[in-house]
Structures are given as C-alpha cells and as structure tokens.
C-alpha positions as CSV (number, residue, x, y, z in Angstrom):
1,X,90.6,-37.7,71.8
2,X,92.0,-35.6,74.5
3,X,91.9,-31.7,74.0
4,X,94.0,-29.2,75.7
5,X,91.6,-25.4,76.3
6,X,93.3,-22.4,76.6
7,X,91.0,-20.1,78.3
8,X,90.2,-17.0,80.9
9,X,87.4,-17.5,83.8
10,X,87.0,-14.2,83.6
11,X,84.6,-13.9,80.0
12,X,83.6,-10.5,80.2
13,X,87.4,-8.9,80.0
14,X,90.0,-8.8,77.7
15,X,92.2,-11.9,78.2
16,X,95.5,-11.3,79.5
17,X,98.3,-13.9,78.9
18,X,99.0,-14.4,82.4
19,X,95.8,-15.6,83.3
20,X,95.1,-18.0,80.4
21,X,94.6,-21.2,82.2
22,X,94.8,-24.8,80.6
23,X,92.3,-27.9,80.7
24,X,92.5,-31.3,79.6
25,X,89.1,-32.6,77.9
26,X,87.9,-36.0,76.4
27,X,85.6,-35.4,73.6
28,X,85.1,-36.7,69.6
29,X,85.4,-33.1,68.3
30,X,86.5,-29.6,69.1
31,X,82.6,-28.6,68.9
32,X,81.7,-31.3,71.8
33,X,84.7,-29.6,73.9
34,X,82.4,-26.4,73.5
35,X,79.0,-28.4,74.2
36,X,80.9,-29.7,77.5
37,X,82.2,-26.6,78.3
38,X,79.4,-23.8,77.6
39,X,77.5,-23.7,80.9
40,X,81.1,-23.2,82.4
41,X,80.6,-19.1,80.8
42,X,84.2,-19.2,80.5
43,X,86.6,-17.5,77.7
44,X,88.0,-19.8,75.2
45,X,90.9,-18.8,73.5
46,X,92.1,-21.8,71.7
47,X,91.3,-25.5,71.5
48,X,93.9,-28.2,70.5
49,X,93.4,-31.8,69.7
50,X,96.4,-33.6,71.7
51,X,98.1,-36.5,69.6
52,X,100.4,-39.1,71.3
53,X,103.5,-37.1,72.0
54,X,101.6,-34.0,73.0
55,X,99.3,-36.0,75.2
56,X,102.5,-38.0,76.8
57,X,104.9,-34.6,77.2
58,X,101.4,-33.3,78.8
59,X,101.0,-36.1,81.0
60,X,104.7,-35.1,82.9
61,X,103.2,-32.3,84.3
62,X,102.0,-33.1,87.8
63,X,99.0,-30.9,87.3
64,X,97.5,-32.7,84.3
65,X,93.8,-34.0,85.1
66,X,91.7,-34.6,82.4
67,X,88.4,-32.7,83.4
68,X,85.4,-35.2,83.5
69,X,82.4,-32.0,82.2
C-alpha cells in the first residue's frame, strides 16, 4: 500500500500549515510508515493509506515520488 505523510522537518516547533510537506511511502501498515520514517526526526501530522483513485489523482502531480526509506 502506498501512504501519503503529512509532516514538518522542522520537529521541535509548532507546525505551521504552510510548511506541512507531503511524501509518498510503500509500507503494509501506518506503524511500518513510522518504523521507516523515525530516524528521519521529522514531525508527522497525519498519515493516509492511498486507495486507487487517491493514488492515480496523486500520480498527476509531477512531483509525486514514492520515497524508497
């Protein structure tokens, strides 16, 4: 499954909407994404499992990469 992070680099402030940043990750579960992702020290706001239509409106976006962590 591919899940879409909302977070902030920036884990010791207060998170500030214009700053949350996106990232695509493959993993089985939402607690995997966090395994993957912990080292990274970043500030995870929300994590959302991506089903087909999500992932393919996603996809349109010339930025999308999913993150290989």
């Amino acid at each position: 499954m591919v899940y879409k992070v909302l977070y902030q680099e920036l884990s010791q402030e207060v998170p500030v909407r214009e700053r949350t940043q996106a990232m695509y990750v493959e993993a089985n579960s939402e607690r995997e994404v966090r395994e993957k992702l912990i080292e990274k020290k970043l500030n995870i706001e929300f994590i959302q499992v991506l089903n087909e239509e999500h992932l393919e409106y996603e996809k349109q976006d010339e930025d999308f990469k999913v993150e290989n962590v």
